[in-house]
N, C-alpha and C positions, 0 to 999 in steps of 0.2 A: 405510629412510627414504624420505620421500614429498616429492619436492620439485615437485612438478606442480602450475601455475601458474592451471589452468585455471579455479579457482573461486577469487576475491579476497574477501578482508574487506570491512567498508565502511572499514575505518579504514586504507587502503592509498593513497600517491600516489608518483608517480615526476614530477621535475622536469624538462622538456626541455631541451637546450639553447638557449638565450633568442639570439633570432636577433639579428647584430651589423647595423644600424641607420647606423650613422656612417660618413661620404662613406669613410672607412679602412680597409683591409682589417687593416693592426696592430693594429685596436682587437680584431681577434675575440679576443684573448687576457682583455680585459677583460668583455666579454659570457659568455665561457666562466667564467671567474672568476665572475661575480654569481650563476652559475648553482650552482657548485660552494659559493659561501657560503652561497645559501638552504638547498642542500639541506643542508650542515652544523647550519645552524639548526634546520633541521626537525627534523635525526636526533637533537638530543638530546630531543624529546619522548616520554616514555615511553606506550606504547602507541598510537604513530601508529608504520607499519612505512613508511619512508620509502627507495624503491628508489636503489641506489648511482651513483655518477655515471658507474662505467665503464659500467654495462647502459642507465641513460638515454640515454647520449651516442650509442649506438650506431645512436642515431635520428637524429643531426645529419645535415640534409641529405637525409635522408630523404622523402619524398612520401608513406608510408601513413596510411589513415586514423585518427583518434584511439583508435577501439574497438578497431581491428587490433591497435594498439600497446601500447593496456592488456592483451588478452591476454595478447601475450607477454611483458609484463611482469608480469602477473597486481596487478593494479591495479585501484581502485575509480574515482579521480579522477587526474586530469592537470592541471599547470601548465606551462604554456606563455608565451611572451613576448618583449622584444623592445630592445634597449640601444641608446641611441644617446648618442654624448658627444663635444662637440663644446667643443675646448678645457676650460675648466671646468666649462661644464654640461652635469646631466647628466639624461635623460627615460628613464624605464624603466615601461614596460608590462606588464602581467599578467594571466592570464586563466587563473580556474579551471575543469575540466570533467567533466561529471559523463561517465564512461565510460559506462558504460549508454546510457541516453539521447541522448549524443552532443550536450548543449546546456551554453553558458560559463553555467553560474548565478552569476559574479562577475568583473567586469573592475577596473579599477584601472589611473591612471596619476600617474606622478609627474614633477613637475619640480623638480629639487633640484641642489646645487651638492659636487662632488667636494671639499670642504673639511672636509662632516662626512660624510664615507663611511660609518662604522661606523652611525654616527646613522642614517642611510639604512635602513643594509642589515637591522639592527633593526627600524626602523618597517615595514618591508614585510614581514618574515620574521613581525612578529605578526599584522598585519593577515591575510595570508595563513593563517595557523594560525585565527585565530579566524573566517575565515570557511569555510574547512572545517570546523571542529567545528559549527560554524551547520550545514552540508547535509548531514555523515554522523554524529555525534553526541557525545557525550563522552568526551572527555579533557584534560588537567588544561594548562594552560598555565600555565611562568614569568609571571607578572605584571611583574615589572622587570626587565628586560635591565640589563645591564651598563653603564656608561657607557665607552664606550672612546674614544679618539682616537688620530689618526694621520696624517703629512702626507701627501697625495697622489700625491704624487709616489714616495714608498717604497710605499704600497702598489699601485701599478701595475708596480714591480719585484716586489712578492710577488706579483702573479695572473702575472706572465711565467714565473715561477718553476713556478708550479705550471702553468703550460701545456707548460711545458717537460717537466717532470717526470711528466706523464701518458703521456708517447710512451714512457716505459719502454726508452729506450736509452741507453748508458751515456756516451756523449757531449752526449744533452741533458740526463739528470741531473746530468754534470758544468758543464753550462752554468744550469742550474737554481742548482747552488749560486753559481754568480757571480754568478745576479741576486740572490738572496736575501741575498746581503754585502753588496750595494747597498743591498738593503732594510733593512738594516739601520744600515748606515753614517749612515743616514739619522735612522733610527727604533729605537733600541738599546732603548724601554723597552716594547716591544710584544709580547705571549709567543708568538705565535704565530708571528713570526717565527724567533723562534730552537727553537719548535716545528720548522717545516718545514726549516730545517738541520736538527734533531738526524734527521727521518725520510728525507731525501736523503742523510743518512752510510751511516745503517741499511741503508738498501737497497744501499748501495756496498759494504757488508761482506759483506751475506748471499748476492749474486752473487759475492763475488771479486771483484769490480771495481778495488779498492783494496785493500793488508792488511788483513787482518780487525783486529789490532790496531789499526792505526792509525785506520782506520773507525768504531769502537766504541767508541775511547776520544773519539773526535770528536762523534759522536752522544750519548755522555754527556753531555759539557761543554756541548752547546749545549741539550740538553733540561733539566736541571740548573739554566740559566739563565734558559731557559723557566718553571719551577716557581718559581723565586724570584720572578717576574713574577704566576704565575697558578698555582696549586699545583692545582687541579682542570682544567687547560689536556688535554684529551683527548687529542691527538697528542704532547704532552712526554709524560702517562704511560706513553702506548701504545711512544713511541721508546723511555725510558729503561727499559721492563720488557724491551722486544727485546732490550738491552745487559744486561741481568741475567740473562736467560734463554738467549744465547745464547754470551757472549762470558764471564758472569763463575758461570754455573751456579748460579745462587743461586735456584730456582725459586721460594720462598714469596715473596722479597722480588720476584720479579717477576708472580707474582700479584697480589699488593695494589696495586702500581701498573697492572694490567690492570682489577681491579675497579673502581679509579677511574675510567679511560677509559671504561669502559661502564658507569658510575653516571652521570656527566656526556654519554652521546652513547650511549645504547641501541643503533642503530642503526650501529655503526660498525662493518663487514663486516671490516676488517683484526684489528682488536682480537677480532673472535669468531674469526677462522680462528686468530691466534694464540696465543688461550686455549684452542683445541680442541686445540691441538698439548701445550701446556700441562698440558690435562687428564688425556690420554694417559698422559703421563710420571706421572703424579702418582697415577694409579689411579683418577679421577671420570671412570669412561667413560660412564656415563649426559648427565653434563654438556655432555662433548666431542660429542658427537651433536645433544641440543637448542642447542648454537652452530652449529655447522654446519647444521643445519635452516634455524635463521632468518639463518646468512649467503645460503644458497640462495636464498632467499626473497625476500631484501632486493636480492640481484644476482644474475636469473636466467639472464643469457644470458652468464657469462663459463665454459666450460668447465673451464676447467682447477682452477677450487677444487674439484672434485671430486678431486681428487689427493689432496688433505688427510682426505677421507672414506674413499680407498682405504689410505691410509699409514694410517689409524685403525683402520679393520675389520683388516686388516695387522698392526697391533700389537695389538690386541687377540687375535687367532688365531682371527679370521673369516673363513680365508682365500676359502671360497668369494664370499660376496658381495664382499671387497677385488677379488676378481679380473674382476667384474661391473661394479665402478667403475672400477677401471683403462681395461677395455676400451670403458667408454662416452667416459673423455678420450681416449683414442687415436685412436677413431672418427672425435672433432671434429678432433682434434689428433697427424696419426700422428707425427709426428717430436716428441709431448713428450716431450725426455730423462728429467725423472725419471718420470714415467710410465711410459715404457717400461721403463726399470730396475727399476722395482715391477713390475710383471707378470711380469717373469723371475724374481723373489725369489718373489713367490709361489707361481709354477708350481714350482719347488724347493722352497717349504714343503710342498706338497700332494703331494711326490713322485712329478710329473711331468718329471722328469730330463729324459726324450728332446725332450720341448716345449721346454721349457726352456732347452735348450744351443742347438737351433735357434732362438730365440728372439734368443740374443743374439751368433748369427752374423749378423746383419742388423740391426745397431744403428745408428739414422739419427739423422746427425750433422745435418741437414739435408733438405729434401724432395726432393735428388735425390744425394745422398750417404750410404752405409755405410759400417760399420767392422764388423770383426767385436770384439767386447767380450772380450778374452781374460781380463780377471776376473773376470767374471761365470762363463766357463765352467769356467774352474779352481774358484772356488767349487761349482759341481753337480756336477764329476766329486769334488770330495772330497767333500761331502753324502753322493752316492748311493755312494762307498764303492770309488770305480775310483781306486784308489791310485796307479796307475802314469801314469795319463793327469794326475789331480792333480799330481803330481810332474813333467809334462812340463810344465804351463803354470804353475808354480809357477817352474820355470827359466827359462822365458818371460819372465814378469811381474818377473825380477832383470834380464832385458838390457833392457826397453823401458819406456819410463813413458808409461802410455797416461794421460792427465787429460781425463776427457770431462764435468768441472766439474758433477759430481751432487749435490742437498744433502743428501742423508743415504747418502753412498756406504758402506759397509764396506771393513774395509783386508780384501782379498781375500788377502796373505800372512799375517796374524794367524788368521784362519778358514782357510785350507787345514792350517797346520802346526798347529793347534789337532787337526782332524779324522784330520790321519797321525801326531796323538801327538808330536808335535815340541814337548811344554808351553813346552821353555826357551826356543826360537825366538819361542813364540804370544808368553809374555808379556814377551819383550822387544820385541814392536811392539806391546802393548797399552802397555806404561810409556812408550813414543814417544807412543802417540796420546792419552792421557793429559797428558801434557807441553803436547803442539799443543793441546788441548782441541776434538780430532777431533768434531764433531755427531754421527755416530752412534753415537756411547756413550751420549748421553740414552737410547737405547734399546735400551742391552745388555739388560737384562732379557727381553727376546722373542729375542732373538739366538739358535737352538740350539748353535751351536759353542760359546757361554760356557758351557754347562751340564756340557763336558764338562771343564771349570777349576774348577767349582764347588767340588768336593774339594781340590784343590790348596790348602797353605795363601798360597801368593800370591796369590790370588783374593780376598786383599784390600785388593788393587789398586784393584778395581770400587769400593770404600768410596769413594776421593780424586774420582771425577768428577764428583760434587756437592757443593759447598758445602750447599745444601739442595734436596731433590725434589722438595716439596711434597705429599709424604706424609704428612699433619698432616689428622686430621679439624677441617675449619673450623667453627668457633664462629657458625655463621650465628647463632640462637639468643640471641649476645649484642647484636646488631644491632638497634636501637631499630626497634619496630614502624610499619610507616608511618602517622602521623597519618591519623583520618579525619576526611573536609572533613564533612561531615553526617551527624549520625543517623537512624537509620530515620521517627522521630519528629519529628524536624526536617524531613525532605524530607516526607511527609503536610502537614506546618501549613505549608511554605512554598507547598505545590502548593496548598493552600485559597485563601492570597496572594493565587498566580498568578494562578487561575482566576475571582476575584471581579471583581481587577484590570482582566484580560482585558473581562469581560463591562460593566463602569462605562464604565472610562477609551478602552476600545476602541483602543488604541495601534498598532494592524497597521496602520490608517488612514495610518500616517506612512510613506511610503517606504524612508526614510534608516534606520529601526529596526532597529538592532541588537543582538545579545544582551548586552553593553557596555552599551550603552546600555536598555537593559530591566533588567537585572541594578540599575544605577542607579537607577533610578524604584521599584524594590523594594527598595532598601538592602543590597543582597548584591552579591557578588564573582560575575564571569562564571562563575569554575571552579564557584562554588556554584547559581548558577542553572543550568548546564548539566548537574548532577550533579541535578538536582530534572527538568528533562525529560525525560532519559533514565530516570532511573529511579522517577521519582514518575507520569510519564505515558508513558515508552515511544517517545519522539518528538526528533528533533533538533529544533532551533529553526527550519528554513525550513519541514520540515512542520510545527509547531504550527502557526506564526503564517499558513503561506499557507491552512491550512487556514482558519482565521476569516476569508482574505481572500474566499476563494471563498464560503463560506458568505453572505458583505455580499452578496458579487455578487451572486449568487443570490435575495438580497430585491430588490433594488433595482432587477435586469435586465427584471424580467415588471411594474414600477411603468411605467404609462402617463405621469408626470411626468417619467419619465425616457428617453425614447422618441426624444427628440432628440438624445442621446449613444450615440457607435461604442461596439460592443463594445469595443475598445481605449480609450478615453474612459475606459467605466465599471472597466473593468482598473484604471485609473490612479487612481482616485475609490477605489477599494476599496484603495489602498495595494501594489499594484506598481508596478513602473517598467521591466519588463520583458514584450515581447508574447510570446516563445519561452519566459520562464520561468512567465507568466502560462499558454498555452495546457496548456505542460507539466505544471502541477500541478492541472489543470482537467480534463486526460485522465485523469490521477493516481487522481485522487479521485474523479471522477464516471463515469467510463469514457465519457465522452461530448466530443465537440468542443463548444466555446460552442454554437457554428451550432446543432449538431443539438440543443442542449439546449434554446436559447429555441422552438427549432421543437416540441419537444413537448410 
């Protein structure tokens, strides 16, 4: 897999952190918030690849340049901007920017009143989208957002919530969920609310944070309630598939509720790492790879999802390149526990024993603390076949309980007495772990020790650990074909339209023109005019139309009648309203500055 960033789509943007504005340093919770709901907005549009908040944010505060930062995010455009709220109202700024180039080709400011929030956050999240599809080209935008409401007051307890719940430590997740009861208390019929419980339980279960039980059955109830509010709600599906797939094994019924999440939010990096784990289990390893491609893609600077690539190549019995990913998270991240635990499993798959055992004599608990891992190594001395030494930390592992909280640990006495032939011993901690509904059983199947149970007739034990696998060839096939917005024949007669249009009514003239509003004046739907420039003539909407503007220029610049108006003047005469986006597509297209173009 190729996750190198270096060359962006045009249909690529990563949202800044929108800098907090207000005499109050409290409010940054709320400016981080407006930032995490655009990009939300964004990310359900399909085929805009919209970068995730943890890799944008990692610019907050930052001082590098714009171009710098689309690199490393591997980015076409940038939005950036700016929150300020003061008591009730509220002014939020915006500014799109073409990477390349390095110039805002769209600002935007609003003054609005924190009473219709959602109403807001709507109007700007489409204006936004359609004036990107304006300067890098088509794709299909929702026409009607949702009508939502919500008092103001609860949803400044849900953006604390999710500020809280970013820092990823288990104290302000559990302070995450007290603002979000707040928010609720408040606002009981909003889905997302009780979305964002059902995914701060989730995460409280999959750390151990809390019993897994009680976690999961909590995360249920709240996503559950979510979907009764909003049944396509992307974080209740994504929570309640976690809870099917982790807590109640039921992998097909937690697939469908994953395909929801990413029918409704393409972009949502949690729900692809998730469904790549998913996939694994289920035998769609082709799948599981192209999610993980475009979770990399969407969030390139968080290290550690590469874990889930290693865990995949891993189960899959790739071991070579698993052990290739391992070693590039450790690199970033030497003290990541399960990371490091995978690269000892592997060097054991690959029957590198001696590495191996050294490996997990120097297990960092911490960036200046070891242990040495005594289950790991009783697991390789029984692999490679040293019976005696198996059997010595096999006695080990009965006096001490070492819990170094791995998520897909192996019971290390199941696999050693499996290896020295101890069946009755193996599968009475396989019927324990069984019971606990142990995570590493989703992936007995790769497990070598089970192979050597396979013949036992109690090995069909292995049967009880799925309710369902998700070993079911899916019926994509049954799945209504996506409607197409124009036919080939349709987009030719509307481009004849356009271009007559163009030449009569000369509408570039008008400043304020937008593809909305051109799409109007032709009697068709934005998505349908945009689907006719791009593919009837090859062009996003700012180069058609600046293209006709330069061209006016260009008659009117070398008219002696017109000799008394600035270059900028006549910019503005010819339907800019911009002198940096004017020069810009002036260089563009002519390869010449104005200057040197009336000069020759």
């Amino acid at each position: 897999m190729n996750s190198n960033s270096s060359s962006s789509s045009k249909t690529t943007i990563a949202v800044l952190p929108f800098v907090n504005m207000s005499n109050s340093s409290e409010n940054e919770h709320f400016s981080d918030g407006i930032s995490e709901e655009i990009i939300n907005a964004l990310a359900k549009i399909d085929g805009l690849k919209v970068t995730s908040r943890t890799s944008a944010f990692q610019f907050k505060g930052k001082t590098l340049s714009i171009p710098e930062i689309a690199k490393q995010l591997g980015v076409s455009s940038i939005l950036e901007g700016s929150v300020r709220l003061s008591g009730n109202a509220l002014r939020i700024t915006a500014q799109l920017i073409d990477a390349a180039e390095d110039f805002h080709f769209w600002s935007e400011t609003w003054d609005r009143s924190m009473e219709n929030i959602f109403a807001v956050q709507d109007e700007i999240s489409l204006l936004i989208a359609e004036k990107l599809r304006e300067h890098i080209g088509h794709f299909e935008i929702e026409e009607r957002p949702r009508n939502r409401t919500t008092q103001a007051s609860a949803y400044s307890w849900y953006l604390k919530s999710k500020h809280s719940f970013a820092k990823f430590q288990k104290a302000d997740i559990l302070l995450a969920l007290q603002e979000i009861e707040r928010a609720i208390e408040i606002d009981a019929e909003c889905p997302f609310y009780h979305a964002s419980k059902a995914i701060y339980y989730g995460y409280l279960g999959l750390v151990k944070a809390i019993p897994g039980t009680e976690a999961f059955s909590l995360s249920k109830d709240a996503a559950l309630r979510a979907l009764e509010l909003d049944a396509n709600d992307p974080e209740a599906n994504y929570a309640i598939g976690m809870v099917h797939y982790f807590f109640e094994k039921d992998v097909n019924t937690a697939v469908s509720y994953l395909k929801v999440a990413l029918k409704h939010r393409p972009n949502y990096v949690n729900a692809l790492l998730g469904g790549s784990v998913m996939d694994v289990v289920s035998g769609h390893y082709d799948r599981a790879l192209d999610r993980l491609q475009k979770a990399f893609e969407l969030d390139p600077l968080i290290p550690s999802h590469r874990y889930y690539l290693a865990s995949a190549l891993q189960r899959m019995g790739r071991y070579e390149e698993a052990l290739i990913e391992a070693d590039k998270v450790l690199k970033s991240i030497p003290d990541h526990s399960n990371s490091y635990y995978l690269k000892g499993i592997i060097l054991s798959r690959l029957g590198r024993y001696e590495d191996a055992i050294a490996h997990f004599q120097h297990f960092p608990m911490s960036p200046d603390q070891e242990v040495e891992y005594s289950a790991g190594i009783g697991i390789v001395y029984a692999t490679s076949g040293n019976k005696a030494l198996a059997e010595e930390y096999l006695q080990k592992l009965n006096q001490e309980n070492q819990n170094l909280h791995l998520a897909s640990e192996e019971n290390p006495r199941l696999i050693i007495h499996a290896y020295l032939g101890n069946f009755d011993w193996a599968f009475e901690e396989l019927e324990k772990d069984i019971r606990a509904g142990k995570y590493y059983l989703n992936f007995y199947r790769e497990i070598p020790a089970f192979q050597l149970l396979a013949q036992d007739p109690r090995s069909r034990l292995f049967e009880q650990i799925f309710k369902s696998d998700g070993r079911i060839e899916e019926a994509e096939s049954t799945n209504s074909p996506k409607k197409v917005l124009l036919s080939q024949a349709q987009i030719a007669s509307y481009k004849r339209q356009l271009l007559d249009y163009m030449n009569l009514e000369k509408p570039y003239l008008d400043a304020s023109l937008s593809l909305r509003r051109l799409a109007d004046q032709l009697e068709l739907s934005p998505n349908q005019l945009s689907l006719v420039l791009n593919e009837g003539l090859g062009k996003n909407f700012n180069n058609f139309i600046n293209l006709y503007r330069i061209e006016e220029f260009k008659l009117i610049a070398k008219d002696p009648s017109y000799a008394h108006i600035s270059i900028v003047g006549l910019a503005y005469d010819c339907g800019f309203n911009s002198k940096s986006v004017f020069n810009t597509y002036f260089k563009q297209i002519t390869g010449l500055t104005p200057s040197e173009y009336l000069k020759g």
